[in-house]
C-alpha positions as CSV (number, residue, x, y, z in Angstrom):
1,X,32.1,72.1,124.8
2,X,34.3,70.7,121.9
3,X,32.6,67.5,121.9
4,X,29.3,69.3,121.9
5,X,30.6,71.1,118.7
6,X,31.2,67.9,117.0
7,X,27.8,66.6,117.7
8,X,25.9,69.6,116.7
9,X,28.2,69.4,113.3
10,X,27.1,65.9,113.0
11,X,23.3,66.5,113.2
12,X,23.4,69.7,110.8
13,X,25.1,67.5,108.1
14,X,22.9,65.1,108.2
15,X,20.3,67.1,108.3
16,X,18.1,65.5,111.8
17,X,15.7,67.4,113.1
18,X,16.2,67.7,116.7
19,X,12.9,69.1,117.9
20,X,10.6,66.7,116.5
21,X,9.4,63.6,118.1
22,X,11.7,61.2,116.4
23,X,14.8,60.4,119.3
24,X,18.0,61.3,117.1
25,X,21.0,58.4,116.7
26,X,24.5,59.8,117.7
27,X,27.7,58.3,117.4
28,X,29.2,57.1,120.9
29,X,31.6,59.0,122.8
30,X,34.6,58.0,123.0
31,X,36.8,61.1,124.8
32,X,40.2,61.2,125.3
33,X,42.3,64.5,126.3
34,X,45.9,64.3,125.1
35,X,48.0,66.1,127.3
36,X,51.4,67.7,126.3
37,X,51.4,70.3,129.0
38,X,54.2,71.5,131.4
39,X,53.1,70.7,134.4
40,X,53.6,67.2,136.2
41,X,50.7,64.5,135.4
42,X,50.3,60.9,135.3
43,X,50.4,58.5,132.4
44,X,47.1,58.0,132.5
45,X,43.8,59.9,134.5
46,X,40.4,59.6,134.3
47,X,39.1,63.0,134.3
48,X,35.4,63.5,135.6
49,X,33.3,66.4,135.2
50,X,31.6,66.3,138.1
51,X,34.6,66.8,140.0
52,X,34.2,70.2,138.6
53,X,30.6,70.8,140.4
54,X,30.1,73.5,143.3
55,X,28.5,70.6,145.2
56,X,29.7,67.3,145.4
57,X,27.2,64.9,143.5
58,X,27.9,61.0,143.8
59,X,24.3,60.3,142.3
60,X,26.1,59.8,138.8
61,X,22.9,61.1,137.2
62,X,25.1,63.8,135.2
63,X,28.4,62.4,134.4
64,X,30.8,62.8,131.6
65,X,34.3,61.1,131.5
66,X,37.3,61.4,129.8
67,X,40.4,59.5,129.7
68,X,43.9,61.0,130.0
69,X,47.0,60.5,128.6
70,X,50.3,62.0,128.8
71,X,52.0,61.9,125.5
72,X,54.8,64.3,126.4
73,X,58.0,62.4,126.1
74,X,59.0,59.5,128.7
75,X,55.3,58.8,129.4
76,X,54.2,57.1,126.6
77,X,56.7,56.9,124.2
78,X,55.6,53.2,123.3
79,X,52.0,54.8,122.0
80,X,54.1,57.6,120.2
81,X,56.0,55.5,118.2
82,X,53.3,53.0,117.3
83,X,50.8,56.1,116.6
84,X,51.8,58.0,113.7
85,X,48.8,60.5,114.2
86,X,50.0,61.6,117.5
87,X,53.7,61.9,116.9
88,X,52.2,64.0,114.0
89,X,50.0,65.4,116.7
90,X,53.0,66.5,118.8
91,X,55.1,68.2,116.0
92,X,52.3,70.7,114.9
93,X,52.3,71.5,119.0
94,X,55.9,72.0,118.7
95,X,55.4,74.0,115.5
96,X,53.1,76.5,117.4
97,X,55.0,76.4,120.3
98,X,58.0,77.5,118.0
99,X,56.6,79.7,116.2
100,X,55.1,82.2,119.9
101,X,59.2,81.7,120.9
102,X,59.7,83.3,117.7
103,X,57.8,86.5,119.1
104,X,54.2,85.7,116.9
105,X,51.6,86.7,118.6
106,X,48.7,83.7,118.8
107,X,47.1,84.0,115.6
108,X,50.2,83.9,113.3
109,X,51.7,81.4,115.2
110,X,48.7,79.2,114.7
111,X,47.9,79.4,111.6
112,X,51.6,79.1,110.4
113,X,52.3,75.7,112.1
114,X,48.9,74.5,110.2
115,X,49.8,76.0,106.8
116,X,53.4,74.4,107.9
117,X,51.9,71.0,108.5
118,X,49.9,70.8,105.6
119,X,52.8,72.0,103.1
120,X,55.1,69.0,105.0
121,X,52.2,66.1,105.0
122,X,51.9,65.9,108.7
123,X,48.3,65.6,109.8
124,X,47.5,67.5,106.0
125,X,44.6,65.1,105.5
126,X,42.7,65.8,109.1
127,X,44.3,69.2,109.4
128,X,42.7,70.2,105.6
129,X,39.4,69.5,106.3
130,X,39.5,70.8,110.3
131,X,41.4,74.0,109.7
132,X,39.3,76.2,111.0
133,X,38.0,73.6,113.9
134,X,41.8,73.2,114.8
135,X,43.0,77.0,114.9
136,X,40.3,78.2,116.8
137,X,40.8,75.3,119.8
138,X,44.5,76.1,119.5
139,X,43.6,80.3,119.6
140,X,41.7,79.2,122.6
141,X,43.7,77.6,125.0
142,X,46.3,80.1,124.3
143,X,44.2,82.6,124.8
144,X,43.1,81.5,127.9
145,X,46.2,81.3,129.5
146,X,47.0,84.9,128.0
147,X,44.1,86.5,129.2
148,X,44.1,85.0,132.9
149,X,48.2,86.0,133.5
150,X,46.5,89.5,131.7
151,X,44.1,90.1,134.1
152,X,46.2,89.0,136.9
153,X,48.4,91.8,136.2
154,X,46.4,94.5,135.0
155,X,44.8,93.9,138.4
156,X,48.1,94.6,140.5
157,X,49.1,97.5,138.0
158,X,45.7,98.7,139.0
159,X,45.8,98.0,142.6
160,X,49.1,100.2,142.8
161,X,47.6,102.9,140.7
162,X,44.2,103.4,142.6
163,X,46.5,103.3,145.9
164,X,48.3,105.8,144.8
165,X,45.6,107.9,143.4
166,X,43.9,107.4,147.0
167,X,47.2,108.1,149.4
168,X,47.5,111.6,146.9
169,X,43.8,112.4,147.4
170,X,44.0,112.1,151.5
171,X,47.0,114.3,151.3
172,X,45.2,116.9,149.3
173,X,41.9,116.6,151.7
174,X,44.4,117.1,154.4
175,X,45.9,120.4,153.7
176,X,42.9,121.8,152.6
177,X,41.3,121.2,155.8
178,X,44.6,122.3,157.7
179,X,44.3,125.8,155.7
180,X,47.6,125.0,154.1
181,X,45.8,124.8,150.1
182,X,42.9,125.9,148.5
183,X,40.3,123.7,147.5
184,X,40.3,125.2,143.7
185,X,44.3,124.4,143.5
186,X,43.3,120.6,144.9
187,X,40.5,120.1,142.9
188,X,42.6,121.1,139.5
189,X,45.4,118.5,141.1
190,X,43.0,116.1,140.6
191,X,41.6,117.0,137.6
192,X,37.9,117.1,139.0
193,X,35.6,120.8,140.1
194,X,36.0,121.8,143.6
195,X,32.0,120.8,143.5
196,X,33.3,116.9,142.6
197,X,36.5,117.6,145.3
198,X,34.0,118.3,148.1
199,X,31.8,115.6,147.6
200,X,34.4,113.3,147.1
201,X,36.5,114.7,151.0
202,X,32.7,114.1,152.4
203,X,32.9,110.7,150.6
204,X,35.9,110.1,152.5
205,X,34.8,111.0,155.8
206,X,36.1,114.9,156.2
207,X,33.1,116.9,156.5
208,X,34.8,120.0,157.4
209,X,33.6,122.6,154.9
210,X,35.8,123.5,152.3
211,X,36.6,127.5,153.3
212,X,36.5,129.3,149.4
């Protein structure tokens, strides 16, 4: 999807016309993923997208590649130190990485390590004329991660709340049926009518009638 975004910026500022019968040049791809993540990888991986298919396809007629490499440290500290760009690359990582330890929410944190960059000549050149391009992959993956742990635990928080709303329900269905409550005093526990608290113990297999 990033590379995509480069392409279609390519053929809007040169102005192609992709739907008319003339095929349209491109540059060749040439992807690499640079990883700096936490989590154990190689060196070096080719990564394949069709690995990422529901069903296995070994036809190659849809393939898209992209090679690997570690540049956290003790991997490839020889292509660091010979690569200004990505030691550049790393620090403006460690910037942002910094900056969300600080307590910044995404955003700030972001957009600080860029503005910090730029002010201290590291990457200022690329990082001028991709600011925008480079915050919003950055917002992303952070995002990402944010938003899956999110859902993962508004989904427990609301896994114990329904369960609890459930167990308190049964035990008011109960001791109406029993005779021990009314249904009006029940139904106001809940916060629904004692038309909503019937349907709801018939819902729940009781289909004794609520005496009044």
């Amino acid at each position: 999807m990033y590379f995509s975004k480069m392409y279609d910026r390519y053929i809007i500022e040169h102005s192609y016309n992709i739907y008319g019968s003339t095929l349209v040049k491109l540059p060749t791809p040439r992807y690499t993923v640079l990883y700096n993540g936490t989590s154990k990888q190689p060196a070096f991986m080719k990564l394949k997208l069709s690995d990422a298919f529901i069903h296995e396809d070994t036809s190659g007629d849809f393939e898209w590649t992209a090679n690997m490499v570690n540049i956290n440290h003790g991997m490839n500290d020889e292509l660091l130190n010979n690569c200004r760009p990505l030691q550049e690359y790393m620090l403006l990582i460690e910037e942002i990485r910094k900056n969300r330890s600080d307590g910044m929410e995404v955003e700030q944190a972001v957009d600080k390590a860029v503005t910090y960059c730029i002010n201290n000549n590291i990457l200022s050149e690329f990082l001028t004329k991709h600011r925008a391009e480079v915050i919003d992959v950055c917002i992303t993956e952070y995002d990402e991660q944010a938003f899956v742990n999110g859902i993962r635990e508004e989904g427990r928080q609301e896994g114990r709340e329904e369960g609890r709303q459930e167990g308190r329900a049964l035990t008011l269905y109960s001791l109406v049926n029993s005779g021990n409550l009314k249904p009006d005093i029940a139904a106001k526990e809940l916060g629904i009518s004692i038309h909503e608290f019937e349907i709801a113990m018939k819902k729940a297999g009781i289909n004794q009638p609520v005496s009044k």
